[in-house]
N, C-alpha and C positions, 0 to 999 in steps of 0.2 A: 672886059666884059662889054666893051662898045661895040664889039666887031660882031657880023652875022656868024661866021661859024665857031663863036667861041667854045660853046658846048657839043659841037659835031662831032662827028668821027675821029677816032685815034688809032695812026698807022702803029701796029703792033712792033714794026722795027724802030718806032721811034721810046718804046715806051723802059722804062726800068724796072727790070721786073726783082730786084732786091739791095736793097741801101740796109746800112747798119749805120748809126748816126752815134758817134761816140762824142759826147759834149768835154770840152776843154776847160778840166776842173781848176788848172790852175791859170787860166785867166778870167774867173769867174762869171758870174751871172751879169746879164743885161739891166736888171734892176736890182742892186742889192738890197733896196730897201721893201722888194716887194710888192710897188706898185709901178703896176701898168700903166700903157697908155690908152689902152682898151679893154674895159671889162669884157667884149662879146669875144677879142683874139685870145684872151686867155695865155698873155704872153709873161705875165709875172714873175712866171721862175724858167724864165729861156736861158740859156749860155749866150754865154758874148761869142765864144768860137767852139763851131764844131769841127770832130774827124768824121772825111766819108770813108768808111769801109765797104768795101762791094767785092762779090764774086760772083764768078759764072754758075755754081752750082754748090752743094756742101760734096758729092762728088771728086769735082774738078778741083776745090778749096785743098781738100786732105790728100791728095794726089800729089801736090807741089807743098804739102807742108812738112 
């Protein structure tokens, strides 16, 4: 947030235009007991590892499924 065009413009070929984020139940949570390190991130019940799933379209998905 130091830089002048932090909040500028964004090249639409840079951008992602869909993520499925599947959390890694069996290496659990980042806090098992529940507390954060920040009440404002609201990171309390984060996964310790996620899956990124991504495709080009639901289209293009079931096409190669």
């Amino acid at each position: 947030m130091d830089w002048a065009d932090t909040f500028g413009f964004i090249d639409p070929t840079d951008m992602l235009w869909c993520c499925h984020l599947i959390p890694s139940f069996a290496d659990g949570r980042l806090h098992p007991d529940s507390v954060a390190m920040s009440c404002n991130a609201c990171d309390s019940k984060d996964w310790k590892v996620y899956y990124i799933n991504w495709f080009v379209d639901c289209d293009m998905m079931m096409q190669y499924h």
